[in-house]
C-alpha positions as CSV (number, residue, x, y, z in Angstrom):
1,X,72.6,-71.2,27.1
2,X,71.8,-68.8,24.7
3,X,73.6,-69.0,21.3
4,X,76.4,-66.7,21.6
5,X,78.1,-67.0,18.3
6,X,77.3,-66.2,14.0
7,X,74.6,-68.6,12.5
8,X,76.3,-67.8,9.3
9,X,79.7,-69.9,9.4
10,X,83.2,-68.7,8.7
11,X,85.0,-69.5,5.3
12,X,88.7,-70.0,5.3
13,X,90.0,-69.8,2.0
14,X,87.5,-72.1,0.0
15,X,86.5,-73.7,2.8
16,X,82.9,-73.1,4.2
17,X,82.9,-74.2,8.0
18,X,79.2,-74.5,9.4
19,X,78.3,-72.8,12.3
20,X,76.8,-75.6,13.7
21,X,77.5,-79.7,13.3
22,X,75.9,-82.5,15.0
23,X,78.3,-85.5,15.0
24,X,77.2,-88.8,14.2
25,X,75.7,-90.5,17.0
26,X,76.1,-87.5,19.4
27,X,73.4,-85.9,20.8
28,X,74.8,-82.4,21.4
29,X,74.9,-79.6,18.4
30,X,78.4,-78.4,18.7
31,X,79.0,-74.4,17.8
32,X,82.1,-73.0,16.2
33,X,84.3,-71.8,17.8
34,X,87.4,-70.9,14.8
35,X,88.9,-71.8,12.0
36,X,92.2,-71.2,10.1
37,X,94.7,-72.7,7.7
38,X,97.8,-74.6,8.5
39,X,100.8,-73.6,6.2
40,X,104.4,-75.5,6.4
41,X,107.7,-74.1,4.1
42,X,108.6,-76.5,1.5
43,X,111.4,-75.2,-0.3
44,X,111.3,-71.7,0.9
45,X,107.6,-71.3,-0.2
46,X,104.5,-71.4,2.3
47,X,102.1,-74.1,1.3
48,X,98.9,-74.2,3.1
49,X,98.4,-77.9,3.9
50,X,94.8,-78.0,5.4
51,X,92.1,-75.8,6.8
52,X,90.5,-76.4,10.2
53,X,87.0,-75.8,12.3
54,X,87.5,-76.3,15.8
55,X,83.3,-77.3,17.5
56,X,83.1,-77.2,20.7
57,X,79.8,-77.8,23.1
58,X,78.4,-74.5,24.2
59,X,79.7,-76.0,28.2
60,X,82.8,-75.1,27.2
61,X,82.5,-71.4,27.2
62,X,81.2,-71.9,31.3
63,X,84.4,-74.3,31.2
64,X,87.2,-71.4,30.1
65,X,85.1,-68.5,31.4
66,X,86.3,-69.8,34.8
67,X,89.7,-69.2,33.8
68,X,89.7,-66.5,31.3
69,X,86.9,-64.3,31.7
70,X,87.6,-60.7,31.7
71,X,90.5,-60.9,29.5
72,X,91.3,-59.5,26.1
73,X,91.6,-60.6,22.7
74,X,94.9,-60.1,22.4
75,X,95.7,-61.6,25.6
76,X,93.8,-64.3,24.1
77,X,95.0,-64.5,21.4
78,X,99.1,-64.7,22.7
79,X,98.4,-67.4,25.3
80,X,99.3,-70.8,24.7
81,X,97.7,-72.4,28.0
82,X,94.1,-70.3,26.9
83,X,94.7,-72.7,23.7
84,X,95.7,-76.0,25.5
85,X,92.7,-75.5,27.4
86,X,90.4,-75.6,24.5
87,X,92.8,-78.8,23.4
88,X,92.2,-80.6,26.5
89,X,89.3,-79.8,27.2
90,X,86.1,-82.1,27.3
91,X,86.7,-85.5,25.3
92,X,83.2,-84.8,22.8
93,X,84.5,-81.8,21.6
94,X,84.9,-82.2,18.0
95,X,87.7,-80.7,15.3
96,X,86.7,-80.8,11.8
97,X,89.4,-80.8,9.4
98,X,89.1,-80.5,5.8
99,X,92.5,-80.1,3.3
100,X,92.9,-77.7,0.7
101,X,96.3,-77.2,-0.8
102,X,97.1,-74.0,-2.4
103,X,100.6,-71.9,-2.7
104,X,100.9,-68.7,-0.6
């Protein structure tokens, strides 16, 4: 499958997410497929706690397209199954978490 996605990475706040990772042992390349920050309140301020990559292997697009092809980003984007199936989807994919703490 052809590489669908940037060969430059994304950065989240300071954090530089590859746009490829090989995981130790594996013998798959895994591609990004997004990042973001995870904030909680603590006393009434946001706090961002911890900045995450989400790999997945490039089988997985063939995986949701089966499901969601042909719908928008902002259906996307407002779905919680179209999310749960990236969760539960094939046992190799990989999330790579890295924490940064910073106030909002």
């Amino acid at each position: 499958m052809a590489n669908l996605l940037s060969s430059t990475g994304v950065q989240v706040e300071t954090i530089m997410f590859p746009p490829h990772v090989k995981p130790p042992g594996a013998t798959n390349t895994l591609f990004l497929g997004g990042a973001g920050v995870r904030c909680v309140e603590i006393e009434s301020k946001l706090v961002k706690i911890s900045g995450i990559g989400v790999y997945l292997e490039d089988k997985a697009i063939q995986s949701l397209a089966a499901t969601w092809k042909g719908k928008g980003v902002e259906e996307l984007q407002d779905s919680e199954d179209f999310f749960k199936d990236i969760i539960n989807g094939n046992p190799q994919d990989l999330i790579n978490s890295r924490l940064e703490v910073s106030f909002v």
